[in-house]
N, C-alpha and C positions, 0 to 999 in steps of 0.2 A: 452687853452684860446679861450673864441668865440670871433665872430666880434666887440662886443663892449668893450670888454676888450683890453686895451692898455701897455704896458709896461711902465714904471715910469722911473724906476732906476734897475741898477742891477750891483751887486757887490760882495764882500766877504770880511772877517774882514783882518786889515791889517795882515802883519807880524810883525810889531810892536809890536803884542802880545804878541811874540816869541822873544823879546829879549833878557829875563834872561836866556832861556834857549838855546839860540843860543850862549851867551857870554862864558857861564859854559861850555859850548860843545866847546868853542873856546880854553878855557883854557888847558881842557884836551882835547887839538886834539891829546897828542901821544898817545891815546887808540882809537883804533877803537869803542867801539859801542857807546859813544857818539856823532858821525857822524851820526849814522843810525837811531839814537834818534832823533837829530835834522831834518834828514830829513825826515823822519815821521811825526814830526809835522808841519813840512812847509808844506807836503802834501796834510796831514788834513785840513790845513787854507787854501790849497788851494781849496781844494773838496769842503769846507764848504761854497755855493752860497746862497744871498739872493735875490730874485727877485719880486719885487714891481709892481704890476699893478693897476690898476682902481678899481679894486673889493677884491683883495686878495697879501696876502703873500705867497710865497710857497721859503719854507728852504730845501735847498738839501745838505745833509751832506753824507761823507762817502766816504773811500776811496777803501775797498774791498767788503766792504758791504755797498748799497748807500739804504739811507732812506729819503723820500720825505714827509711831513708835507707842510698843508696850515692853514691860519687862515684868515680869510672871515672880512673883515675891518671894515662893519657896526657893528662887535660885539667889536669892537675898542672901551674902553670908555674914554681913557688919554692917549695924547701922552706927553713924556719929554724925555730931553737928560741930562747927563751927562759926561763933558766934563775933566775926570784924567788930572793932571796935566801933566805929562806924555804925554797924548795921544795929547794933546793939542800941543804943541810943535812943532807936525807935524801935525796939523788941522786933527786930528782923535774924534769923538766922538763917544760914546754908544745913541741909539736912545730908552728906554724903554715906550711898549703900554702896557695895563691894560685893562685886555677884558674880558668879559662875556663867554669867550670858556670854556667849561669844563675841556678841555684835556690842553691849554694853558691859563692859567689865565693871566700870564705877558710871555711877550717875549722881547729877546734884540737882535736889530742888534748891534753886537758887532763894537768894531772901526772900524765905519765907516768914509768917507770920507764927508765931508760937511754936518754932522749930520743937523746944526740946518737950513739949506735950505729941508733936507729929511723929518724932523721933520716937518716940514710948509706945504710941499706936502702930506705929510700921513694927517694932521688936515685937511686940506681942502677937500679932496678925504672922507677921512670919514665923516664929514659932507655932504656933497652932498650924499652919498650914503645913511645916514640915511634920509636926508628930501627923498629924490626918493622911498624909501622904507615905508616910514612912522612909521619906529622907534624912539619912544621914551624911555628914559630911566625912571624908576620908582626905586627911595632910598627911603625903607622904614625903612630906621636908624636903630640902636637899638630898638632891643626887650625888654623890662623888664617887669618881670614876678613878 
């Protein structure tokens, strides 16, 4: 990060993800390798960091093997959330943006924690970044030939 770049938020999707398979892991606890299942995947969700600054996303996943992905905001074109009934319960929500990246078209910060305040902070941040930059977006709809 440079000097003008600021940290937003930073977090990782609950373990609420993991309850079906923490419960199924509960049930058959007198086997061992659905312990080592479960905790595998807690790990994972734990590895699995999102971190939110002024300019960018950067996803850091991985628990033996860590892979590091960014996606640059101004290419942000929607942001929405959806909030599972489920997820809701414990104020968890999914945060999904819609971007113009090649390599990411959509991304989800999966259950997160106060989705539709992060939700508010990404829309704001990406607009600013586009007026600063002087992006505009151009839809030129369907083609028909």
């Amino acid at each position: 990060m440079d000097a003008q770049e600021t940290l937003i938020w930073e977090g990782s999707p609950s373990q609420w993800t993991n309850f079906k398979l923490f419960f199924i892991c509960g049930l058959l606890a007198f086997l061992i390798v659905p312990i080592f299942i479960a905790l595998w995947r807690w790990l994972e969700t734990r590895k699995h960091v999102y971190r939110v600054t002024t300019q960018r996303i950067i996803i850091t996943q991985g628990v033996l093997t860590r892979r590091t992905d960014q996606l640059e905001l101004y290419r942000a074109k929607d942001a929405s959330m959806l909030e599972p009934f489920w997820l809701r319960i414990f104020k968890l929500g999914h945060v999904d943006l819609v971007t113009s990246d090649p390599t990411t078209p959509t991304l989800r910060l999966q259950a997160v924690p106060n989705a539709a305040s992060l939700r508010e902070q990404l829309r704001n941040v990406i607009e600013t970044l586009r007026v600063s930059k002087g992006i505009r977006e151009l839809d030129l709809g369907e083609v028909r030939l």
